[in-house]
C-alpha positions as protocol buffer text, in pm:
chain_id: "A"
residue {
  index: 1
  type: UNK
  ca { x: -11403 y: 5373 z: -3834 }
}
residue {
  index: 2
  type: UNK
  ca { x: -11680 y: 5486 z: -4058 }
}
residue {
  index: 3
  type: UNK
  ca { x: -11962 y: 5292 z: -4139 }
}
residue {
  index: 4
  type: UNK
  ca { x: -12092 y: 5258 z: -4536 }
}
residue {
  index: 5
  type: UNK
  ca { x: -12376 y: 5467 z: -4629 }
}
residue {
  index: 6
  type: UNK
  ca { x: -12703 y: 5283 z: -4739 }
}
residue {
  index: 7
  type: UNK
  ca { x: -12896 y: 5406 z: -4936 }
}
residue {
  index: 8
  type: UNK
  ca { x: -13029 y: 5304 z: -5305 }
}
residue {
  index: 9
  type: UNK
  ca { x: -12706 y: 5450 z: -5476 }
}
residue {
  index: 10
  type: UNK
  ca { x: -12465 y: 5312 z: -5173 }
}
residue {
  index: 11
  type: UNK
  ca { x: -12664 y: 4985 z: -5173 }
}
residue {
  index: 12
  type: UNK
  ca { x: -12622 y: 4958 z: -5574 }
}
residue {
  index: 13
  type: UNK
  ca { x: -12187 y: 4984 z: -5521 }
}
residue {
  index: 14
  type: UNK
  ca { x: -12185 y: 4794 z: -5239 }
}
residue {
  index: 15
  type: UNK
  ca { x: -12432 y: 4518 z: -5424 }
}
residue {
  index: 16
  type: UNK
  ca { x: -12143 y: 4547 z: -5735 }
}
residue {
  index: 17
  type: UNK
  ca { x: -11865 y: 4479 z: -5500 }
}
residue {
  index: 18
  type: UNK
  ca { x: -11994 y: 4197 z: -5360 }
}
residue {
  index: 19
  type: UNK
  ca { x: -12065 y: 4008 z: -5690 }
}
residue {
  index: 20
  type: UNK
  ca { x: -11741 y: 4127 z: -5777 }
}
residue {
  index: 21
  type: UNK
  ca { x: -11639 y: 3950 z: -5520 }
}
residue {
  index: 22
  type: UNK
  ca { x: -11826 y: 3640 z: -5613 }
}
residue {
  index: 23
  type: UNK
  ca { x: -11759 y: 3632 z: -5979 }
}
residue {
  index: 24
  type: UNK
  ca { x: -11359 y: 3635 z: -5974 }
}
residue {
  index: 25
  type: UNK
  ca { x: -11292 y: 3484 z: -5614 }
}
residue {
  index: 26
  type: UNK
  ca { x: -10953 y: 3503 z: -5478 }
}
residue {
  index: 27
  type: UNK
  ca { x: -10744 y: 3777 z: -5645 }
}
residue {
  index: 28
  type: UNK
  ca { x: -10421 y: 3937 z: -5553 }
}
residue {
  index: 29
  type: UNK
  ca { x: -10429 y: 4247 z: -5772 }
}
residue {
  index: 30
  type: UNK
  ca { x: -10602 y: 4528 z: -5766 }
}
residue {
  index: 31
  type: UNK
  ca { x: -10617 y: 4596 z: -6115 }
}
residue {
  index: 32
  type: UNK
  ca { x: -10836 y: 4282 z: -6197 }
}
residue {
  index: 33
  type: UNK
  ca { x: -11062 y: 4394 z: -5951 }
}
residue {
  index: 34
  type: UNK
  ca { x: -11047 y: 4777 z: -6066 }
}
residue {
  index: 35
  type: UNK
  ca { x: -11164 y: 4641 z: -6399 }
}
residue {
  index: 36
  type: UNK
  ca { x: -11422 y: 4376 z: -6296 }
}
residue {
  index: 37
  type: UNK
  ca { x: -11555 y: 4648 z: -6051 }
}
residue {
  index: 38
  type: UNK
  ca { x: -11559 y: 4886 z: -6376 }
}
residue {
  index: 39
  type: UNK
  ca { x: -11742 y: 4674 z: -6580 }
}
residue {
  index: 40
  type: UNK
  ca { x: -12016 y: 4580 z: -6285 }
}
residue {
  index: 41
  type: UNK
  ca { x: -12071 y: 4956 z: -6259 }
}
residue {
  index: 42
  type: UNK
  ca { x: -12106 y: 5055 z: -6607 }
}
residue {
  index: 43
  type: UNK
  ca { x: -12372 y: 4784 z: -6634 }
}
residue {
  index: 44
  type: UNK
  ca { x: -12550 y: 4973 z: -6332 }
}
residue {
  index: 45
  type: UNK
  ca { x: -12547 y: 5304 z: -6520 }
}
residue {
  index: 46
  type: UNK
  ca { x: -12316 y: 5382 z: -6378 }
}
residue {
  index: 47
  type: UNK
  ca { x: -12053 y: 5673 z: -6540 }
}
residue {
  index: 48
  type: UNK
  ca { x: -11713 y: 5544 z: -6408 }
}
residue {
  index: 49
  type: UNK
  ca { x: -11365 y: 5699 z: -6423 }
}
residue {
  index: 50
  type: UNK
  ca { x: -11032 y: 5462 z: -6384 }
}
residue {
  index: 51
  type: UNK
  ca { x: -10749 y: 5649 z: -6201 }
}
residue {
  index: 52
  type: UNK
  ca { x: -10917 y: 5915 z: -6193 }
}
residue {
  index: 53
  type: UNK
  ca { x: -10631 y: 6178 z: -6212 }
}
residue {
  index: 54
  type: UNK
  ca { x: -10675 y: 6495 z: -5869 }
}
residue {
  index: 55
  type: UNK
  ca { x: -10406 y: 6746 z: -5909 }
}
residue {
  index: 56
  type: UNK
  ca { x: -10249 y: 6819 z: -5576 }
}
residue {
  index: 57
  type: UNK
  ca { x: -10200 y: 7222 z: -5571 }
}
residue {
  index: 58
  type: UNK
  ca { x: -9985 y: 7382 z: -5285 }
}
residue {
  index: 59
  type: UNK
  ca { x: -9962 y: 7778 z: -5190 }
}
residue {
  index: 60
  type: UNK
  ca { x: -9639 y: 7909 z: -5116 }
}
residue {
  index: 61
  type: UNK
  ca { x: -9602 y: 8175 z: -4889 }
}
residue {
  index: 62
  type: UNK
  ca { x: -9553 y: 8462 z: -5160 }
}
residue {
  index: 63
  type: UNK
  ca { x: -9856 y: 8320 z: -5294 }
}
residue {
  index: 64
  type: UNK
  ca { x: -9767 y: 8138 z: -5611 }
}
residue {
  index: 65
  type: UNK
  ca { x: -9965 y: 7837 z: -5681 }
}
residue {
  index: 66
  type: UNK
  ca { x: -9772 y: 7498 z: -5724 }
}
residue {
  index: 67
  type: UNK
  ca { x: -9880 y: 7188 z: -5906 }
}
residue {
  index: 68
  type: UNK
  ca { x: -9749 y: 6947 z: -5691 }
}
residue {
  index: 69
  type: UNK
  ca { x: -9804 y: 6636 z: -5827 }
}
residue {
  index: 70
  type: UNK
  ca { x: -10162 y: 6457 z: -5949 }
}
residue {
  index: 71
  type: UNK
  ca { x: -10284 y: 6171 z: -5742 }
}
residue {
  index: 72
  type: UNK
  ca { x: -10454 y: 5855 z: -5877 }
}
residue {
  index: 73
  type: UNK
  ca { x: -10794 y: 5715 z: -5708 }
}
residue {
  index: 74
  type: UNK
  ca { x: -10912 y: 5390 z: -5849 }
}
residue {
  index: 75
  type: UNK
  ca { x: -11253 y: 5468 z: -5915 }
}
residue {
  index: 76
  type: UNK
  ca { x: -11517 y: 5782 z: -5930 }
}
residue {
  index: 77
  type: UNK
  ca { x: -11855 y: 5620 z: -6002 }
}
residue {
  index: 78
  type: UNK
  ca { x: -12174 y: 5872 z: -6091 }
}
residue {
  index: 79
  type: UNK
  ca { x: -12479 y: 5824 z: -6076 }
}
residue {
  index: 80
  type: UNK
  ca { x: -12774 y: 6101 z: -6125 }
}
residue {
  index: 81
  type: UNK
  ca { x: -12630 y: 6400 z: -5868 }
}
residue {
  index: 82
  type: UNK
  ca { x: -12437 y: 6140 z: -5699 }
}
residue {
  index: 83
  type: UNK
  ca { x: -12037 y: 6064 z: -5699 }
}
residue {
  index: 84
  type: UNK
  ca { x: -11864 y: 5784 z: -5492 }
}
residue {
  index: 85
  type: UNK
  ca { x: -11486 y: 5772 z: -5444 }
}
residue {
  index: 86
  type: UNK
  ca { x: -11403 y: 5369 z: -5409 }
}
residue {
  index: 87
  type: UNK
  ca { x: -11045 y: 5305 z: -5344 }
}
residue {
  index: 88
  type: UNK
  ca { x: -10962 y: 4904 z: -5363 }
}
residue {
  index: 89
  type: UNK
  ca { x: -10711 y: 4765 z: -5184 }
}
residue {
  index: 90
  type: UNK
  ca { x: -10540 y: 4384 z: -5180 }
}
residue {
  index: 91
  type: UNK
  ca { x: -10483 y: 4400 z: -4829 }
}
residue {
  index: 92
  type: UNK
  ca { x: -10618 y: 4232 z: -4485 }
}
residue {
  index: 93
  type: UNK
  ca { x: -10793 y: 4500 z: -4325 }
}
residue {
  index: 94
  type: UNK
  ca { x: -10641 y: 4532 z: -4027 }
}
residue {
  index: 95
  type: UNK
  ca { x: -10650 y: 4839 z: -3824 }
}
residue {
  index: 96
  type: UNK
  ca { x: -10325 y: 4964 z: -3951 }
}
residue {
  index: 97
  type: UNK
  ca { x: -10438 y: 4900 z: -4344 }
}
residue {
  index: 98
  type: UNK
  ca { x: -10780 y: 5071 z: -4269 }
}
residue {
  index: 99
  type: UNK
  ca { x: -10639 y: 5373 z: -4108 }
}
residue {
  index: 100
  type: UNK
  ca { x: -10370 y: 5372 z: -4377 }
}
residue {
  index: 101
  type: UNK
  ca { x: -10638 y: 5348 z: -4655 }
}
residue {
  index: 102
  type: UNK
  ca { x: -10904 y: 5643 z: -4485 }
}
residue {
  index: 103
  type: UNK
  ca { x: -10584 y: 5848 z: -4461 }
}
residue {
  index: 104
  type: UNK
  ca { x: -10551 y: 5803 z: -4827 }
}
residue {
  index: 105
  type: UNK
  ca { x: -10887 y: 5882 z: -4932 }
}
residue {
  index: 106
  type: UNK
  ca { x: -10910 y: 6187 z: -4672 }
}
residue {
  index: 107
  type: UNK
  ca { x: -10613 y: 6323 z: -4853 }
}
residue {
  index: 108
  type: UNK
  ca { x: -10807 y: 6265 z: -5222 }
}
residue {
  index: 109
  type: UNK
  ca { x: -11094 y: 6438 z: -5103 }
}
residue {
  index: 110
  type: UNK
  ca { x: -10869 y: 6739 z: -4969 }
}
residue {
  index: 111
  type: UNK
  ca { x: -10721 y: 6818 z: -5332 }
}
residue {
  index: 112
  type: UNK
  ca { x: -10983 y: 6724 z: -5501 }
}
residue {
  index: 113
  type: UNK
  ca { x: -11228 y: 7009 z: -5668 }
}
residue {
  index: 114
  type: UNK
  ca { x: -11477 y: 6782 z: -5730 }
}
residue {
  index: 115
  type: UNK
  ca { x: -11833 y: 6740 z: -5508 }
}
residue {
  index: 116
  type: UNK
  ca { x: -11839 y: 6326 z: -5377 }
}
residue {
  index: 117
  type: UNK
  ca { x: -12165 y: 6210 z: -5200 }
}
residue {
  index: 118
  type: UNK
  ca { x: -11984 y: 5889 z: -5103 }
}
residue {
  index: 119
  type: UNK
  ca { x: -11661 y: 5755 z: -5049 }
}
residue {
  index: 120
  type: UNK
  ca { x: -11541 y: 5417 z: -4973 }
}
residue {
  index: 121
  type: UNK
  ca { x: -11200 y: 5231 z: -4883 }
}
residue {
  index: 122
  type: UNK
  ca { x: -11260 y: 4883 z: -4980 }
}
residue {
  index: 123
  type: UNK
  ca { x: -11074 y: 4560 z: -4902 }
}
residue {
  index: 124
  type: UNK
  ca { x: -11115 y: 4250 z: -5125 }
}
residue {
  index: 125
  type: UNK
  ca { x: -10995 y: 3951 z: -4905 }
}
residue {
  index: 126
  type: UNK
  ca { x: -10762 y: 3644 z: -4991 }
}
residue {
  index: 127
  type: UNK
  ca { x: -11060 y: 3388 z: -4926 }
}
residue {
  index: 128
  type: UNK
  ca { x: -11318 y: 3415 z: -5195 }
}
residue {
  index: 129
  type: UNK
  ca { x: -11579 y: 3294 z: -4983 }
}
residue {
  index: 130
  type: UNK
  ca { x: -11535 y: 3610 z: -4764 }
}
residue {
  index: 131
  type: UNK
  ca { x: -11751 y: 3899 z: -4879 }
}
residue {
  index: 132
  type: UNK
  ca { x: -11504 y: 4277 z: -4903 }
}
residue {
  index: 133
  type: UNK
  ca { x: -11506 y: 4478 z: -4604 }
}
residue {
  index: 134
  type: UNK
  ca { x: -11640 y: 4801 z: -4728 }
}
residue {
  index: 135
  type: UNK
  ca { x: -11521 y: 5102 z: -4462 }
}
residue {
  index: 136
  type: UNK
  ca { x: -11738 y: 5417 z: -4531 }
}
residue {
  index: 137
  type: UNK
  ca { x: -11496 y: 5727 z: -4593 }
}
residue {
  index: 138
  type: UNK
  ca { x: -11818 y: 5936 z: -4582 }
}
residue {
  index: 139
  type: UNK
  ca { x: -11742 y: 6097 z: -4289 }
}
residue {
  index: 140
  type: UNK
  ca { x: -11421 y: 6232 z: -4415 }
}
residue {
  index: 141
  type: UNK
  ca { x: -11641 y: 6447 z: -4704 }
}
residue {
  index: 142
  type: UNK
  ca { x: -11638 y: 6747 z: -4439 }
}
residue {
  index: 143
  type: UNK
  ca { x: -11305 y: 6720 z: -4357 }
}
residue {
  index: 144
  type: UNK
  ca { x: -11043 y: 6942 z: -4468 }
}
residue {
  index: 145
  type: UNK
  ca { x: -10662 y: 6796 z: -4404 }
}
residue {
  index: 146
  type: UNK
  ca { x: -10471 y: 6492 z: -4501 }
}
């Protein structure tokens, strides 16, 4: 499981999600979070996008390109030349809900045209007094399938 990247632009997101964390407690849904995570970054200097819309293109075998479809990610945060991919999730990170989630953000990154410096799966737990487990998708930059 990867780890998060520290560094002054990986400290400053994982610094917002913990007071995140801290300021709205025990939430259920995503979208409060997405917005209070928003708002945190934007107050960073942070340039954010909200479902940030990747088209998912597929080659058929004659060569005709296909638009597929156009996946969702919560958040693309930039900073200076940097760009983080953060996708929240409600859930108890267990094994099978971290796996799940750095499946999901592999397969962003593989339709995606964009250049990320970071990515992150992050899980907001259902105590408030718990801080999120942040799981570093940074390892999953080079990698090319979903």
């Amino acid at each position: 499981m990867g780890e998060p990247k520290y560094d002054a632009i990986g400290d400053e997101i994982i610094s917002a999600l913990v007071h995140v964390q801290r300021q709205i407690g025990q939430v259920h849904t995503e979208f409060l979070v997405s917005s209070a995570l928003c708002e945190e970054l934007k107050d960073r200097e942070f340039t954010v996008e909200r479902e940030a819309p990747i088209p998912a293109w597929f080659t058929t075998s004659a060569g005709k390109r296909r638009l597929l479809g156009v996946l969702k990610v919560d958040i693309i945060a930039s900073k200076g030349d940097h760009t983080a991919l953060i996708e929240l999730k409600s859930l108890n990170d267990t094994k099978a809900n971290v796996d799940a989630a750095r499946r999901q953000v592999q397969c962003y990154l593989r339709f995606s045209d964009r250049v990320f410096t970071r990515a992150y799966a992050v899980f907001f737990p259902k105590r408030a007094e718990e801080p999120p487990s942040i799981i570093g998708c940074t390892d999953l930059l080079a990698s090319g399938s979903c």
